[in-house]
Each structure stands twice: as structure tokens, then as C-alpha cells.
ROVEX-821299 format. One record per residue: residue number from 1; residue in three letters; chain; x, y, z of N, C-alpha, C, O in turn. Coordinates in pm, whole numbers. Each point is the difference from the previous one (the first is absolute). Last residue first. Layout:
N
i|aa|ch|nxx|nyy|nzz|caxx|cayy|cazz|cxx|cyy|czz|oxx|oyy|ozz
NUM|ALA|A|X|Y|Z|X|Y|Z|X|Y|Z|X|Y|Z;
...
END
This chain:
257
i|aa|ch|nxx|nyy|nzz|caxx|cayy|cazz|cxx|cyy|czz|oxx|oyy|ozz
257|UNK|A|-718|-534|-147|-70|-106|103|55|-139|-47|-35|-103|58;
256|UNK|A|112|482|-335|86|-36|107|-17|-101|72|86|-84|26;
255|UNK|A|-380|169|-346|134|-43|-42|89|-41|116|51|-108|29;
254|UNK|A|-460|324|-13|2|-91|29|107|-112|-69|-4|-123|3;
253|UNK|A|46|590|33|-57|-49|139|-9|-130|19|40|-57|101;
252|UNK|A|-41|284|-524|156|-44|69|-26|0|94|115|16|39;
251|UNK|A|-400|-91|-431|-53|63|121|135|-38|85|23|-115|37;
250|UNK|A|-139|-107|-465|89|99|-6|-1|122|119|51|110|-24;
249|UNK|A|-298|-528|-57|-13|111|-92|35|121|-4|-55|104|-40;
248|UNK|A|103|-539|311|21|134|69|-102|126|-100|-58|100|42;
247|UNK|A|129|-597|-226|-32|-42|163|-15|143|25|-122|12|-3;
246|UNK|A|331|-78|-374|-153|-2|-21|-75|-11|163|-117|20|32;
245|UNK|A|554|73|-69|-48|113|-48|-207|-12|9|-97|69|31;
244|UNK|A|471|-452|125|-19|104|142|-49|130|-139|43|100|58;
243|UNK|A|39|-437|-323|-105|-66|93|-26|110|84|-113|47|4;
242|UNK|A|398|94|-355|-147|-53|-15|-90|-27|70|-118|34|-8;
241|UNK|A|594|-70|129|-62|153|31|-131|-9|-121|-81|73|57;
240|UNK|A|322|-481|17|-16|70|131|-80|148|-15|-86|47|75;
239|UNK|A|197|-243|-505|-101|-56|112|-25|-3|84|-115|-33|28;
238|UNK|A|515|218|-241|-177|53|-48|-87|-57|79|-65|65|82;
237|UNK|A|483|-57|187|-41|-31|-134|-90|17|-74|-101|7|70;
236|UNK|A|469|290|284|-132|-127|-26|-16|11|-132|31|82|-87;
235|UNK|A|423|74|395|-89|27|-129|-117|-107|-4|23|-119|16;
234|UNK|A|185|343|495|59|-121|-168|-92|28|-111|-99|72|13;
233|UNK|A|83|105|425|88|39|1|86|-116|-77|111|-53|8;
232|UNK|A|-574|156|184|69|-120|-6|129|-30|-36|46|-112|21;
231|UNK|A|-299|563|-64|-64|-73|132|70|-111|70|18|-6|121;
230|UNK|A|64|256|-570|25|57|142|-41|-68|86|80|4|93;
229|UNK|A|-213|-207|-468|160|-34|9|49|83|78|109|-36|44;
228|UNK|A|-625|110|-88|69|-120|51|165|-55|-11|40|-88|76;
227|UNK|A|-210|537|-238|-15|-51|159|66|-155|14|110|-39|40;
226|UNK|A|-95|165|-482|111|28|66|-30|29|155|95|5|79;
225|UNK|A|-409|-200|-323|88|-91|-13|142|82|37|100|-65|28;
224|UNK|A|-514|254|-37|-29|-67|98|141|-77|-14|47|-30|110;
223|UNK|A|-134|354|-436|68|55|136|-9|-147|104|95|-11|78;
222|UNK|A|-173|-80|-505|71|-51|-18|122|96|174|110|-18|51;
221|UNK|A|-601|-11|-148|52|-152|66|150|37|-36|69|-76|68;
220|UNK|A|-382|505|63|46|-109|-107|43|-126|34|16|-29|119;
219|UNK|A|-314|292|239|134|-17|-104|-16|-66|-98|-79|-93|-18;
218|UNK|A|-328|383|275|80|-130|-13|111|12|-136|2|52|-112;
217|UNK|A|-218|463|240|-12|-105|-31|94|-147|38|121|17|17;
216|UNK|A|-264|488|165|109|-130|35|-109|-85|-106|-118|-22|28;
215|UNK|A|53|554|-33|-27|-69|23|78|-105|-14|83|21|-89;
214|UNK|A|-87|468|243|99|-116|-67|-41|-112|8|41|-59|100;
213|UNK|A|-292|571|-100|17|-113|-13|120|-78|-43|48|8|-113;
212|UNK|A|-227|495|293|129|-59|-92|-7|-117|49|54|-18|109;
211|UNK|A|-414|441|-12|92|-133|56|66|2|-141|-12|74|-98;
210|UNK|A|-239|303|158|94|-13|124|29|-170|29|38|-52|105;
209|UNK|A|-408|289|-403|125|16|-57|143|-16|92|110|39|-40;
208|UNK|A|-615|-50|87|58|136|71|150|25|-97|62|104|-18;
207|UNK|A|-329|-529|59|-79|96|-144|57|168|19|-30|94|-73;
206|UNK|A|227|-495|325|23|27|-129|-70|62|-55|31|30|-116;
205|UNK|A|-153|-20|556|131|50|6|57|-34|-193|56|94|-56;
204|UNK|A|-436|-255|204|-29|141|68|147|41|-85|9|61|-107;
203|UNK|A|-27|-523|123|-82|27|-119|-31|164|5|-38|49|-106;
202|UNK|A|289|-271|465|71|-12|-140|-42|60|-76|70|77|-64;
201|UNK|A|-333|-61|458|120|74|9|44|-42|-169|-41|70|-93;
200|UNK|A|-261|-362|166|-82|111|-44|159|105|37|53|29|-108;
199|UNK|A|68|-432|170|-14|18|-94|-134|82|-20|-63|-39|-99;
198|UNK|A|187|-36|530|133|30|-90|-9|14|-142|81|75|-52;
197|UNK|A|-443|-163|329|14|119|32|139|53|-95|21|105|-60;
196|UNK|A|-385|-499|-96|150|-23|130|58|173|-44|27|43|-112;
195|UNK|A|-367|-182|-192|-29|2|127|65|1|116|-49|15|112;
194|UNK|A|164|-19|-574|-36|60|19|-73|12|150|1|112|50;
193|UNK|A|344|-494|-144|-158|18|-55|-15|126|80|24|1|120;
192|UNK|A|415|-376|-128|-28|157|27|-152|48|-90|4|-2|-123;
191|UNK|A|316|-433|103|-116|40|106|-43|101|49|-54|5|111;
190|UNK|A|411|-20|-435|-76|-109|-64|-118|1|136|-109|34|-45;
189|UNK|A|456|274|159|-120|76|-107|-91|-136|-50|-121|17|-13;
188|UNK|A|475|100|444|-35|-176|-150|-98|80|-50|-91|18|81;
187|UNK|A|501|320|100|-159|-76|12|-50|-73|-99|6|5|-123;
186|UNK|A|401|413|339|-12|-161|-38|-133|-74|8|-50|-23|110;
185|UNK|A|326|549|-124|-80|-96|12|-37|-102|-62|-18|-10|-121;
184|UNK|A|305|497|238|4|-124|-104|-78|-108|117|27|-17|119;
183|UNK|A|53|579|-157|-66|-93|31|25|-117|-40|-18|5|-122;
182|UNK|A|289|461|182|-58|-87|-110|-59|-124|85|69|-49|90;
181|UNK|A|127|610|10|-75|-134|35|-60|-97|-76|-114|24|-38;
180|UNK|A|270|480|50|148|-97|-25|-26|-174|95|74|-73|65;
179|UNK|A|-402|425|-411|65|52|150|91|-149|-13|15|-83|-90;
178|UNK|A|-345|191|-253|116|84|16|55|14|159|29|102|63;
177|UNK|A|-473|-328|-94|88|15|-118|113|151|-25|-30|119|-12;
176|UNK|A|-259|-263|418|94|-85|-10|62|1|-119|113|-49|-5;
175|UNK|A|-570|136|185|88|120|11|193|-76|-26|86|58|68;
174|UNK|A|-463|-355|-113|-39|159|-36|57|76|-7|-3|73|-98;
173|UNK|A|108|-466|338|18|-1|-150|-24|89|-78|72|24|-97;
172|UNK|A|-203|-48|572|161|-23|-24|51|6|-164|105|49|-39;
171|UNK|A|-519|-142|132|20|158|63|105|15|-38|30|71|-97;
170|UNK|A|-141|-486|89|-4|74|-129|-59|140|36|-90|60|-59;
169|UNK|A|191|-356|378|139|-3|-85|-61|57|-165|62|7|-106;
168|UNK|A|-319|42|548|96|21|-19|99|25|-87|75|97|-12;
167|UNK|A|-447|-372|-35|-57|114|-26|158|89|69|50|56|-99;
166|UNK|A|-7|-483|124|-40|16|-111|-39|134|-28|36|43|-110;
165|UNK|A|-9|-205|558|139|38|-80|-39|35|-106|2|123|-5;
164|UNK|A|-395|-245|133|46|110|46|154|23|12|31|118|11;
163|UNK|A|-202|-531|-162|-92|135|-78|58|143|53|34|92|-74;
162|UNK|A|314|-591|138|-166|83|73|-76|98|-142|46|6|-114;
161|UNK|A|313|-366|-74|-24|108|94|-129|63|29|-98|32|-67;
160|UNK|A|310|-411|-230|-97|-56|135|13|149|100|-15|-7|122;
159|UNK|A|190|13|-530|-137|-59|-46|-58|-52|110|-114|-46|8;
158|UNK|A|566|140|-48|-99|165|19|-161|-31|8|-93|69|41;
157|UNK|A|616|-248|-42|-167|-142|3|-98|136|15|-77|3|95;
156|UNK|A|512|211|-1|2|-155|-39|-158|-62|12|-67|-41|95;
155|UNK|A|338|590|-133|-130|-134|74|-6|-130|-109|-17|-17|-121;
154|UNK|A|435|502|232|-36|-193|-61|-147|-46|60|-10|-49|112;
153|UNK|A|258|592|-195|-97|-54|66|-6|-169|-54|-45|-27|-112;
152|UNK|A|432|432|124|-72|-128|-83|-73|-70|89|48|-67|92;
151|UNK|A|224|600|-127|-20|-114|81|-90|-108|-50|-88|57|-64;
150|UNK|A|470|407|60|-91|-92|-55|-55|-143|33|74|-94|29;
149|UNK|A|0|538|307|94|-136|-87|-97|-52|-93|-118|-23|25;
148|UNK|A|-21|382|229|81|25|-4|101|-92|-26|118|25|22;
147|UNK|A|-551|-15|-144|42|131|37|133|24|-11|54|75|-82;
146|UNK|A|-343|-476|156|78|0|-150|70|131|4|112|-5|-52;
145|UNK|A|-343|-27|441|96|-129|5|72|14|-155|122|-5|-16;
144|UNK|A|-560|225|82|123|72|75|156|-66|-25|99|58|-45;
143|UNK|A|-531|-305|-159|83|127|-33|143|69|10|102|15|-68;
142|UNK|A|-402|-247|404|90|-109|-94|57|44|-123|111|-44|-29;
141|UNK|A|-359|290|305|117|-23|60|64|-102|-87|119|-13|-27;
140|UNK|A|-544|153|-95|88|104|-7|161|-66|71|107|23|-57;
139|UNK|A|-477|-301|117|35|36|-146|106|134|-31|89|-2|-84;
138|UNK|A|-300|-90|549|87|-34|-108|58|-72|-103|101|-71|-3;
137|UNK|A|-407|447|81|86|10|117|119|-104|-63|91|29|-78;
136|UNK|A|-532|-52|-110|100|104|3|135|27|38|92|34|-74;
135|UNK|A|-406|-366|202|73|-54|-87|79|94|-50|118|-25|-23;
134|UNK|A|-343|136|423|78|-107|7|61|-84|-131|89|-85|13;
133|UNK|A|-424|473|-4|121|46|71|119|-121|-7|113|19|-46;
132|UNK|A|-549|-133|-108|33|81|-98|136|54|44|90|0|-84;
131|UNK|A|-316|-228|416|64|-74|-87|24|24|-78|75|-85|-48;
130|UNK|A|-265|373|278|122|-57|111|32|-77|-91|119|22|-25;
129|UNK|A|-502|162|-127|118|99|30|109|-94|-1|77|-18|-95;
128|UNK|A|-475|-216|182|57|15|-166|121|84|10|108|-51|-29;
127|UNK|A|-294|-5|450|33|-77|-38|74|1|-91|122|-18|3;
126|UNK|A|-129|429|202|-119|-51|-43|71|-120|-78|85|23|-85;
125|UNK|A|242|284|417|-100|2|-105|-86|-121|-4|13|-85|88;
124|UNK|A|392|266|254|-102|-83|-48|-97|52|-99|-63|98|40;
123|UNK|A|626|12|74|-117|66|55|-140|-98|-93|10|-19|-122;
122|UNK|A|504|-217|214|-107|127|-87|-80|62|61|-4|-33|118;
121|UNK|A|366|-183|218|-102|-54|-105|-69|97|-76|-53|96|57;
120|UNK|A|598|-106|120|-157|16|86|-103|-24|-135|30|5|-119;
119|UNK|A|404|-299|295|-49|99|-129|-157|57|40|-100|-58|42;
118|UNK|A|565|-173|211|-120|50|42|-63|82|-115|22|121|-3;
117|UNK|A|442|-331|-109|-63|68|105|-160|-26|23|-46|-85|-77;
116|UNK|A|322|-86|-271|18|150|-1|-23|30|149|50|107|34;
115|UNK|A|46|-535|-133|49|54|-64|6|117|0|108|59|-9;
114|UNK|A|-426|-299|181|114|-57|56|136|64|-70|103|-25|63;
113|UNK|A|-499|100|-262|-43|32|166|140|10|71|50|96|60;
112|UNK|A|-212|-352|-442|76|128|-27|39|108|87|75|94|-26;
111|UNK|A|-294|-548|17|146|3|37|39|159|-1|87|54|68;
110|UNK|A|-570|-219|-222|24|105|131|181|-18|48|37|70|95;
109|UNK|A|-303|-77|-598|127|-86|60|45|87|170|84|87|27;
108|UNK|A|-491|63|-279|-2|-128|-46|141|-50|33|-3|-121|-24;
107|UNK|A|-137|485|211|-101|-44|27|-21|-178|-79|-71|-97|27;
106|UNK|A|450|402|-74|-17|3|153|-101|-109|71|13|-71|99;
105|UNK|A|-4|379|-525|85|-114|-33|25|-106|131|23|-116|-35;
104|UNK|A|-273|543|73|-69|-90|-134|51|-109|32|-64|-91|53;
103|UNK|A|246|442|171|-69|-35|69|-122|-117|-52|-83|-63|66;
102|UNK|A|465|288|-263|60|-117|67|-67|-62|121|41|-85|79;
101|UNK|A|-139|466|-448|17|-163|-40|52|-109|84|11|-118|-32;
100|UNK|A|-152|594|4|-74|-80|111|-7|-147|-64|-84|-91|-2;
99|UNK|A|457|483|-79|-135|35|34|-89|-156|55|30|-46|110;
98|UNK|A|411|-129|-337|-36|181|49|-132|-4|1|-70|-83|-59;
97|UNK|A|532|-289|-41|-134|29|114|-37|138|-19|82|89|25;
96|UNK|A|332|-262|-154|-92|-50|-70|-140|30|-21|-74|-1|-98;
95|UNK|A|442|98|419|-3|117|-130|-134|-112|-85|-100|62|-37;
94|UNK|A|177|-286|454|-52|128|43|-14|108|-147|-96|76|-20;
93|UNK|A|316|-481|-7|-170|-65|-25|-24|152|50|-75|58|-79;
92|UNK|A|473|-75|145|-41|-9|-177|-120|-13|-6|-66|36|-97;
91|UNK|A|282|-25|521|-18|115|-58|-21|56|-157|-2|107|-62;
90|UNK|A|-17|-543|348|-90|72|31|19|101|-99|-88|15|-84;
89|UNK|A|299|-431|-126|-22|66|129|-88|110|58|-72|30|-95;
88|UNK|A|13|-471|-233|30|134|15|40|15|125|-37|-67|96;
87|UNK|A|-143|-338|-275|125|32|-39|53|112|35|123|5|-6;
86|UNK|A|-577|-117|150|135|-81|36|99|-4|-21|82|-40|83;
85|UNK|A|-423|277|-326|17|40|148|79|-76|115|42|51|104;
84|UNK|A|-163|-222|-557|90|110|-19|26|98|87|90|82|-20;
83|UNK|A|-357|-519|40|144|-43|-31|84|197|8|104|31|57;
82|UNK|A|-582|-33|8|114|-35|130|87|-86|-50|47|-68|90;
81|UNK|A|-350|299|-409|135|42|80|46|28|93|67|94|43;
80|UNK|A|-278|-421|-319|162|78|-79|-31|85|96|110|12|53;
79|UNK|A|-430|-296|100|150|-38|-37|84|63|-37|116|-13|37;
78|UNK|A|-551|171|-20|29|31|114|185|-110|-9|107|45|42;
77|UNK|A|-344|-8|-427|20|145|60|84|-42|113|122|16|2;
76|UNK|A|-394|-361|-77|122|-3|-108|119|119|22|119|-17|22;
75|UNK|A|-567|-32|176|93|-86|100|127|-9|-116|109|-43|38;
74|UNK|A|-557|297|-30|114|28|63|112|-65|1|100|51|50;
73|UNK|A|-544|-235|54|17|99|-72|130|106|29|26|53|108;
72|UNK|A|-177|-598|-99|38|83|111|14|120|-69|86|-20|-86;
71|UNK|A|-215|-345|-188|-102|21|130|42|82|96|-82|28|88;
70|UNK|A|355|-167|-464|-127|58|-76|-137|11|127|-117|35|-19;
69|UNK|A|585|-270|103|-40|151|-8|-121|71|-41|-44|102|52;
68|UNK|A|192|-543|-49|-86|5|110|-9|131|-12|-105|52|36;
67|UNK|A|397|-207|-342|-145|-60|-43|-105|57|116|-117|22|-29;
66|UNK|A|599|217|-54|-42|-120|40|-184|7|-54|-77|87|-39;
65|UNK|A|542|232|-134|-129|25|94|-54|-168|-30|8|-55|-110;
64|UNK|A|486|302|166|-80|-137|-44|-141|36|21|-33|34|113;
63|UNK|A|460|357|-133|-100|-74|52|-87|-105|-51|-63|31|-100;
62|UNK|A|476|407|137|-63|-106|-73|-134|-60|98|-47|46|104;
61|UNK|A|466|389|-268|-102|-2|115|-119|-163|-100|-49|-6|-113;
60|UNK|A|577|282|105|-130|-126|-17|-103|-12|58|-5|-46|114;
59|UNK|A|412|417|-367|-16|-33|126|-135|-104|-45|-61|0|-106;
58|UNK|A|498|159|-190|-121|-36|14|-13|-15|144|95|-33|71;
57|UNK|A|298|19|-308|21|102|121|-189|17|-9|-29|109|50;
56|UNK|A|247|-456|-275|43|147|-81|-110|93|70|-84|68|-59;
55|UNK|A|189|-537|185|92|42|-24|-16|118|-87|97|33|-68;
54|UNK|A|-490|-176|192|82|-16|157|90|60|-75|-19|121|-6;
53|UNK|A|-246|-256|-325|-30|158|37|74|9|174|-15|104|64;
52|UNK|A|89|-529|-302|18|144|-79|-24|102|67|88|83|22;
51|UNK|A|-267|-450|168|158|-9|16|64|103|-42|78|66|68;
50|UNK|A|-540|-74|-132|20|37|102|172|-24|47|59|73|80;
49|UNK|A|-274|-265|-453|-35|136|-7|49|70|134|33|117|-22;
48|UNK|A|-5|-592|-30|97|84|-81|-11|136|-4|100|72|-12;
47|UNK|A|-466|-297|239|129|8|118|131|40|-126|85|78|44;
46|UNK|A|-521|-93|-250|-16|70|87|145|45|67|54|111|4;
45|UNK|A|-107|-512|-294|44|138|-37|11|186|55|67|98|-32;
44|UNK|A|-229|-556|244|188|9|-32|5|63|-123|114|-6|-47;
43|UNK|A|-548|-31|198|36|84|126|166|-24|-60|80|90|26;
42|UNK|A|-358|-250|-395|-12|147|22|63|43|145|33|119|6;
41|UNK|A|-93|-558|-268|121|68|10|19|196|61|88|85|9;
40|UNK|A|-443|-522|-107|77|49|-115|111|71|27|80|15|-93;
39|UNK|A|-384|-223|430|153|-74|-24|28|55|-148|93|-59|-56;
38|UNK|A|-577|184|91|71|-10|102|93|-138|-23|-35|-107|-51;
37|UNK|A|-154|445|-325|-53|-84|97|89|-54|101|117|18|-33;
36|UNK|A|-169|517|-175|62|-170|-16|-20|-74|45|-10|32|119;
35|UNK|A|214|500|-146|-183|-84|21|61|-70|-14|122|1|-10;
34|UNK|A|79|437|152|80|-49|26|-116|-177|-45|-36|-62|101;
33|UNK|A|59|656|-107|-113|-119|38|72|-167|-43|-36|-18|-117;
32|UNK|A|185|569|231|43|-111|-102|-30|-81|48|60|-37|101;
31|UNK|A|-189|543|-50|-21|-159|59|29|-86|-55|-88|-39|-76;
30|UNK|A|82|524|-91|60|-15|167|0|-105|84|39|-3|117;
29|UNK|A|3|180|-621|-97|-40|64|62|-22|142|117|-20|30;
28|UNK|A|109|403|-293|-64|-136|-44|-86|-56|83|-53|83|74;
27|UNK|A|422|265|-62|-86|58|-28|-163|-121|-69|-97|30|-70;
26|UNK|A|678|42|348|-99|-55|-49|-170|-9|-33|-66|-65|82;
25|UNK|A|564|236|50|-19|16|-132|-174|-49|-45|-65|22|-102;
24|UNK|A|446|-18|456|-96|130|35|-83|1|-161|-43|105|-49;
23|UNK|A|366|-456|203|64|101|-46|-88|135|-9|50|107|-32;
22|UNK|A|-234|-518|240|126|11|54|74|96|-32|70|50|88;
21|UNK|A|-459|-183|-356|-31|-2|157|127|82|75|-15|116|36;
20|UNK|A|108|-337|-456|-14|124|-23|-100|87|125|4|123|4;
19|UNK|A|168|-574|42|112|100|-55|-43|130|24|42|82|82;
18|UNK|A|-340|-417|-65|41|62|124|105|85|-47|-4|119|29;
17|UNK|A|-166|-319|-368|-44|98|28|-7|14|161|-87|74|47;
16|UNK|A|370|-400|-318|-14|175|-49|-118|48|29|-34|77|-90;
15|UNK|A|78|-489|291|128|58|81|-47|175|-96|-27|109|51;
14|UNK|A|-284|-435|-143|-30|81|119|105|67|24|-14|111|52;
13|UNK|A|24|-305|-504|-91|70|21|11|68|133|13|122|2;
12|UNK|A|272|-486|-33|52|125|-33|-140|108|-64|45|113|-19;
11|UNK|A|-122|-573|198|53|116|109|16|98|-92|-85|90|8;
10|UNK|A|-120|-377|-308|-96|48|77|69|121|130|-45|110|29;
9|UNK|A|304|-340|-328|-63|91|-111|-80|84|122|8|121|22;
8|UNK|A|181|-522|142|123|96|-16|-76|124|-53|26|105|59;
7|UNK|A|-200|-560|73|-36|80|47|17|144|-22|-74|90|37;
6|UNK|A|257|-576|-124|-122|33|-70|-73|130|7|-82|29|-87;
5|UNK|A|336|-254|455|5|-65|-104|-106|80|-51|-104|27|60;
4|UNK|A|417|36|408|-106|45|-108|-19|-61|-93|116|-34|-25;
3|UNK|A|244|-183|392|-4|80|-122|-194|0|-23|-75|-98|2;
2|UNK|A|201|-188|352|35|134|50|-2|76|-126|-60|105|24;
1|UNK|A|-89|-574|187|-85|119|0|88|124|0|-9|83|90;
END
């Protein structure tokens, strides 16, 4: 499990346009939607994408969103950023922070507490308000964060995120073209039906002109045959790799397996 196979056309699409993320240049869609059926290859193009953008001074902000999520509201959000309030020290998360974002952000990762101090709480509004305040708020911070490093948002499996991240992250996306924040996302689209919150977001967000599809097609047999002589670290025979092609249809997940 260690060389990419097959994949090469598809990274160098994401590396040139973090590039241009990274060089202040970038004027394009703001979500590189990452489709495909599942074991095609999309979270280890994800993690190439992210090796790259580590070594050229990129900052990360990531997250898996799980199957159980779609019942806790919040709960994708609320990962990236208590991974990114963990990484910090106080007085970064403090410039990050302004006006009544750290009494928002507080409410969905209470660690933050522990970090800044004692945060005093907003002043109260009207249900709707308060949650109009609370995605505002941050959404903006996640922003903030691109501000002052360029920075790469990773959701893995997007297709199992809450509704209300969802509505977040295409806040986040709105205001997000021309700033120094690129989105890249991962999702089985083959089980994805207009009815799953992620794919009304997809379908919102491409008629806006704000995604950039990479879709993962299955390998070739003759990519499957330089996996398999990476894998086994000898040359096979047609009939070995006939049998393990017609068996996988070319789905390198189940190659590997």
C-alpha cells in the first residue's frame, strides 16, 4: 500500500490550484468536490493533497464526517475546530477571534474556555437570531483562519454531514472566492440522491458556479497490473491479473484487499 496508481492527471489538477490559493492568485471555484464510489480512491487522494499543501507552507484544517453525524447538529463543524483550537495557542486563536465570535464558537467546542479564559456570553436574541448569529459568526472565523495563512479545508465522506454544518460550509463558500481558502471534498455520489442535505448543497452550490468536480473513475487493467507488481514486488501473468481485474473491476480497494 504505498505508490498512487492511476491518479497523477487527477492530483496535479488540485496541487495547481492550491498553488494558485497559495500565490494570491485564485479566482475559481472554491470547492474541489472530490466523487466516486467507495474504495475508488478519493480519501488517498485527499491525504496527497494535503502532504503537498503541508510542504508549501499551507495551513489544515480537516475532518471525517461519520454516518451518526447526520443526527447531532453541528457535529462536522464542530471537529475542524476542535482539531484547530487544539493546535493553537491562546494568542492566535485570540487575533482570529473578533467581536462576538468567541462567544458563538464557545458554544460549539466549550474547550475554548480553557484556552482563552472565561468568555463572556453574547448578549441574547430570538431563537432564529441566535442561530443566524451562530453560523455567522462562525463561518466568518473559518475565513478569519485563511486571513492570515493560506489554508485547506479536507471533508472526508461529506455525504454523511449534519445539515447544519452544511449550511455553515456553504456560507463559508459564499464568501470564499478570492480569498486564500480552498475547500476539497470527498463523497460517494453513486449513493447520493437529491434528498441527502449534501447533495441538495452540491446541486445549490453548482448552479452558483462554485464547485470543481474530480470525478474517480475504476482503473485500467493495464494501471491494475502496475498496482499489482507494486504490491507483490514481481511481474504477473495475464491470468493472474484478468482474474483479480474481472473479480475488482478495477476498484483498487478491492485490488488491494
Amino acid at each position: 500500500r504505498g505508490k498512487m496508481f492511476g491518479r497523477e492527471n487527477d492530483l496535479e489538477k488540485l496541487k495547481r490550484r492550491w498553488d494558485l490559493v497559495r500565490l494570491g492568485e485564485y479566482r475559481q471555484e472554491p470547492l474541489l468536490l472530490i466523487s466516486g464510489e467507495g474504495g475508488i480512491g478519493k480519501t488517498r487522494l485527499l491525504r496527497e493533497l494535503q502532504v503537498y499543501t503541508g510542504l508549501r507552507d499551507g495551513y489544515i484544517l480537516h475532518a471525517v464526517a461519520q454516518e451518526r453525524d447526520a443526527a447531532t447538529p453541528y457535529a462536522v463543524v464542530t471537529r475542524i475546530l476542535s482539531n484547530y483550537i487544539a493546535e493553537q495557542p491562546a494568542e492566535v486563536l485570540r487575533s482570529r477571534m473578533t467581536g462576538f465570535t468567541a462567544g458563538e464558537v464557545v458554544k460549539l467546542v466549550p474547550h475554548l474556555s480553557e484556552k482563552l479564559g472565561q468568555i463572556q456570553a453574547n448578549p441574547p436574541l430570538d431563537p432564529s437570531a441566535e442561530r443566524a448569529r451562530l453560523l455567522d459568526q462562525t463561518s466568518q472565523f473559518l475565513l478569519n483562519i485563511a486571513n492570515y495563512q493560506p489554508t485547506l479545508l479536507l471533508i472526508d465522506d461529506l455525504h454523511f454531514s449534519d445539515p447544519a454544518s452544511l449550511e455553515i460550509l456553504q456560507l463559508v463558500l459564499r464568501q470564499a472566492v478570492g480569498s486564500s481558502l480552498l475547500v476539497t471534498a470527498a463523497y460517494r455520489d453513486v449513493a447520493l440522491r437529491y434528498s441527502n442535505p449534501a447533495g441538495r448543497l452540491v446541486t445549490a452550490l453548482e448552479s452558483d458556479g462554485l464547485v470543481f468536480r474530480v470525478p474517480l473513475r475504476r482503473l485500467s487493467q493495464n494501471t491494475i497490473k502496475q498496482m499489482l507488481e507494486a504490491l507483490l514486488g514481481n511481474t504477473v501473468s495475464r491470468k493472474f491479473l484478468r482474474s483479480i481485474y474481472q473479480a475488482t473491476e478495477g476498484n483498487p480497494y478491492f485490488v488491494e484487499e
